[in-house]
C-alpha positions in Angstrom: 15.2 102.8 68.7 12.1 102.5 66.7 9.2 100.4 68.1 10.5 101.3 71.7 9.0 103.5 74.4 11.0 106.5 76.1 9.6 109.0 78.8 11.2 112.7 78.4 11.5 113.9 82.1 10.3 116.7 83.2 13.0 119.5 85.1 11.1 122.3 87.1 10.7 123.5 90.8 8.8 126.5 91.5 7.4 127.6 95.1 4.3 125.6 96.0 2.4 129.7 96.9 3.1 130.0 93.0 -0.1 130.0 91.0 0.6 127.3 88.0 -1.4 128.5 84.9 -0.2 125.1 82.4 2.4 123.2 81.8 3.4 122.5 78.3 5.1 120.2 75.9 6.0 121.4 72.5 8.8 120.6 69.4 10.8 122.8 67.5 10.7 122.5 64.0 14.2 122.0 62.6 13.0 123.5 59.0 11.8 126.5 60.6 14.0 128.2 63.1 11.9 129.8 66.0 8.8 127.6 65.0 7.4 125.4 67.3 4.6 122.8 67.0 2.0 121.8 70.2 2.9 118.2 71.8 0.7 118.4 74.9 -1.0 121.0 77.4 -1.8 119.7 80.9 -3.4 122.3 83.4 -3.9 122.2 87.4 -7.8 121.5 86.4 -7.2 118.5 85.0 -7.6 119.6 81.4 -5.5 117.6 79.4 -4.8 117.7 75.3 -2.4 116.0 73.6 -1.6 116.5 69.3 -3.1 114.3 66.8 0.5 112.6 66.3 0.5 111.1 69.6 -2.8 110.3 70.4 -3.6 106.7 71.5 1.2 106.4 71.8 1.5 109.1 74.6 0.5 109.2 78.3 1.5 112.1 80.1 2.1 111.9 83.4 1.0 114.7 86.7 4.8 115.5 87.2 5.0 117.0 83.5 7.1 113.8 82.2 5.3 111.7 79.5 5.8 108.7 78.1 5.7 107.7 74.1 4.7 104.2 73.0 5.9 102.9 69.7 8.8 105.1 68.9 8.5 106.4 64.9 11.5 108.1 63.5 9.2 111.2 63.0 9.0 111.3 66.8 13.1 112.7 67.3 13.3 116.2 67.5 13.9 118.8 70.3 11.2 119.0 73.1 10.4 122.3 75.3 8.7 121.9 78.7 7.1 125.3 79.3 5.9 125.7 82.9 3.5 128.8 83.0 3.0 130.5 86.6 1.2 133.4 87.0 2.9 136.4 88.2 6.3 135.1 87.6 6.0 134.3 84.1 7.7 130.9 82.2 10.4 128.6 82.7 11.5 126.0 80.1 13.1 122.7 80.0 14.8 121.6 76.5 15.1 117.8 76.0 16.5 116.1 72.5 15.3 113.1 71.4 17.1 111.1 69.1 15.3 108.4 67.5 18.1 105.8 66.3 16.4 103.7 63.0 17.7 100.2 62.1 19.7 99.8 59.0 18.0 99.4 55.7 20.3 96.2 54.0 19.6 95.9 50.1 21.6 93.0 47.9 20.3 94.5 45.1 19.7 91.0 43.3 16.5 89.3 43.0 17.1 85.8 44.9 17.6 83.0 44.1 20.2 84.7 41.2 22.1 82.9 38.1 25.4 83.1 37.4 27.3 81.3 34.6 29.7 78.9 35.5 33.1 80.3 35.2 32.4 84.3 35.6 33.4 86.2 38.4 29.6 87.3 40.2 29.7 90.6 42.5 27.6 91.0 45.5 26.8 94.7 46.5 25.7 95.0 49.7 24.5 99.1 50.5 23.3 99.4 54.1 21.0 102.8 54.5 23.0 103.9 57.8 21.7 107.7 57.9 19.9 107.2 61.5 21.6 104.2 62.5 24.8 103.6 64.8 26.4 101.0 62.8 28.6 98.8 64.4 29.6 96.2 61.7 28.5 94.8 58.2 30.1 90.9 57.7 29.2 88.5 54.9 28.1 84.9 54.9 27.5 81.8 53.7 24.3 79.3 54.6 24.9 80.8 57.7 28.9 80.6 58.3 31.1 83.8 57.5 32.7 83.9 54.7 36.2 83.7 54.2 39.6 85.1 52.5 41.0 84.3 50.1 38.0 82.8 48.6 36.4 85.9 47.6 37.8 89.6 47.4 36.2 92.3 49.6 35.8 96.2 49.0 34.5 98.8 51.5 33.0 102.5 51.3 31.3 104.4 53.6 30.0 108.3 53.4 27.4 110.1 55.7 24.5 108.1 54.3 25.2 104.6 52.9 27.7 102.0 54.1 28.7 100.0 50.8 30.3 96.3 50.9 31.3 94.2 47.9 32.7 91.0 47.2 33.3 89.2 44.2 33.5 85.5 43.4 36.2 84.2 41.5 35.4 81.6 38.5 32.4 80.6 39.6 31.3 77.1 40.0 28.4 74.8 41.5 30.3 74.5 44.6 29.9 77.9 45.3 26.0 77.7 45.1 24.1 78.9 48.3 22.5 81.3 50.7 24.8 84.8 50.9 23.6 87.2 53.2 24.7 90.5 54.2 24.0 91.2 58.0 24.3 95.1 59.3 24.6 95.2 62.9 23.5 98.6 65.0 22.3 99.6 68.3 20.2 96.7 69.5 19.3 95.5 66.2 20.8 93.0 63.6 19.6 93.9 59.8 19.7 91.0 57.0 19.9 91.3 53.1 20.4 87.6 51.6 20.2 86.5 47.8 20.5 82.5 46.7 23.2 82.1 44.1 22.8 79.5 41.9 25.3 78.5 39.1 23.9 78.3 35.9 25.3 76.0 33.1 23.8 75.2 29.4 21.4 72.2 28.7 23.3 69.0 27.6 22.0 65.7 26.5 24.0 63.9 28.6 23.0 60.2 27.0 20.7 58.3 25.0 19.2 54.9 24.5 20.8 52.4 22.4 17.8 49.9 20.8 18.5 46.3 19.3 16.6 45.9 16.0 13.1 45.3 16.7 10.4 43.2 14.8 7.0 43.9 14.5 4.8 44.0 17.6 7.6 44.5 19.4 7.7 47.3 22.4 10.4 48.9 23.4 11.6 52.4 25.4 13.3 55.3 24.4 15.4 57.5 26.7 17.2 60.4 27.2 19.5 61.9 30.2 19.6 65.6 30.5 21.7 68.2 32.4 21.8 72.0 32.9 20.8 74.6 35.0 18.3 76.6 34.7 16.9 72.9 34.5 16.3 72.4 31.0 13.0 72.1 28.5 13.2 68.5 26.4 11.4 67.9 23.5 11.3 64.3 21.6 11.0 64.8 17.5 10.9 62.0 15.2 11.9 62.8 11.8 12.2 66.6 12.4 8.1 66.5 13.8 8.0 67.0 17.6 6.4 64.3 19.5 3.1 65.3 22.0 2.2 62.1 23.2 3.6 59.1 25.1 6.5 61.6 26.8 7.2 60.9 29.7 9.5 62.7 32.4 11.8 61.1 35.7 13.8 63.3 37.0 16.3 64.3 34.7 15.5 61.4 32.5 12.2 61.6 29.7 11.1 58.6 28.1 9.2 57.8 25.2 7.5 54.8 25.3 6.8 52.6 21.9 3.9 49.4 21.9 3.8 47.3 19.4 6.6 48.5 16.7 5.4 48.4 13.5 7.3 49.8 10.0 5.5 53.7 10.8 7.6 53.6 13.7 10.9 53.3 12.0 13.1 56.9 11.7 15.3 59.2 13.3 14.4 59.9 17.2 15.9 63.5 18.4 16.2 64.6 21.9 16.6 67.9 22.5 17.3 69.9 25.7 17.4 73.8 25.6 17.9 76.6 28.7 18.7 80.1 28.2 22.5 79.4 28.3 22.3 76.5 25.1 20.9 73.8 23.1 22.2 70.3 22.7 20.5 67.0 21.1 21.5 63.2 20.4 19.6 61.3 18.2 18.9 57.6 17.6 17.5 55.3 15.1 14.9 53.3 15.3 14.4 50.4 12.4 12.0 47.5 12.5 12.5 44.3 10.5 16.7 44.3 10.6 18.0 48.2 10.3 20.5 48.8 12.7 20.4 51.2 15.0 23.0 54.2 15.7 23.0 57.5 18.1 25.2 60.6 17.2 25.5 64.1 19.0 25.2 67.4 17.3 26.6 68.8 20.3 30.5 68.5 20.0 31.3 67.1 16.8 29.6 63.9 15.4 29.8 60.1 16.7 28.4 56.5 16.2 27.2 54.6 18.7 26.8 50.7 17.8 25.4 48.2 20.3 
């Protein structure tokens, strides 16, 4: 496994009156049949060299095993133990190391993700299994596994890539959360996870009703709001949008009116826009006797009269 240390053993006898010239350590290349590439020379002197990949992750020990630190996936590969005796000539050990790599798990969302309300939203799940004994890929939910019927499931699997899918049926703000893909291999548990969040258009949801005011009155305008992404609102009066005296709580913005005189009378417009819509109410505002009404441009047109 990557990260992990391994020794590779050494296998040789050879008669103690037998003059040992070096013992050796060196890789073939799998690209290049017959090539081999130095790991480590170790002589009865005491000379000692080991390559530049291994320096400062290898110790090599005096009964020709060694020892890597830090396992990289570069690392697997077949190992020769050479033992050089003079007279006699070589003998050779062959030890493969397989280096196994944790699963790679990709979503490929970006988190948290928006779905309409009422679409069905799929959830690919490709886990990068090309060096990895994969043992099982399951799908959750804020941390619980998810389960049938709720969502369907497909599964495909070649050489390289494991490939899990699920779809959500109609989907609603119940079904909002934490989904997570978790890959499980050889002493290691991989995690791909996207937040879904359902997304619905803005909506005024009400407005303020005002009793005729007289002047020097104060008073309070307000509007409720809904939608997700969470909506942008914007006060107008009399088609001009309002900078000053907004005010926003939660998903309620207020406008706030001292001292009413007659500039104050006309048509008040709250508007609340996302990606998905745009919806408004308006109501009217009279000083000195002028009733006052709200209507929706939303869905149809209405009167409200306190």
């Amino acid at each position: 496994m990557v990260g992990d240390t391994v020794t590779l053993p050494a296998n040789f006898s050879y008669d103690h009156d037998e003059a040992v010239i070096a013992l050796t350590w060196t890789k073939l290349d799998p690209r290049q049949e017959g090539t081999r590439h130095f790991v480590h020379m170790f002589t009865p002197n005491g000379t000692s060299v080991a390559s530049d990949e291994l320096k400062g992750r290898a110790v090599f020990h005096k009964n020709g095993s060694f020892t890597i630190r830090d396992l990289r996936e570069e690392d697997e590969g077949q190992y020769v133990m050479t033992l050089l005796i003079d007279v006699i000539g070589q003998r050779e050990h062959f030890v493969k190391l397989d280096v196994v790599v944790p699963p790679i798990v990709d979503l490929g969302v970006k988190s948290p993700y928006g779905a309409p309300v009422g679409t069905d939203v799929r959830l690919n799940c490709t886990v990068d299994k090309s060096n990895s004994l994969l043992y099982s890929v399951n799908w959750f939910k804020d941390g619980r596994p998810l389960m049938l019927p709720r969502f369907d499931r497909q599964d495909f699997t070649d050489k390289v890539f494991y490939r899990s899918s699920i779809v959500l049926r109609n989907f609603t703000s119940a079904d909002n959360g934490n989904y997570s893909c978790v890959a499980k291999s050889l002493k290691s548990q991989e995690t791909g996870s996207a937040i879904l969040e359902a997304n619905y258009p803005a909506r005024v949801t009400n407005i303020s009703t005002q009793p005729i005011l007289t002047a020097g009155d104060s008073t309070t305008l307000w509007c409720t709001t809904t939608g997700y992404p969470p909506p942008k609102v914007t006060w107008y009066k009399n088609g001009r949008k309002i900078y000053s005296g907004v005010t926003i709580e939660g998903n309620v913005t207020f406008i706030k009116i001292k001292r009413a005189r007659t500039s104050d009378i006309g048509k008040y417009k709250c508007t609340a826009s996302n990606r998905l819509g745009e919806d408004s109410r308006t109501v009217y505002l009279s000083v000195g006797g002028v009733e006052v009404t709200a209507s929706s441009s939303s869905s149809g047109r209405f009167d409200i009269k306190p």
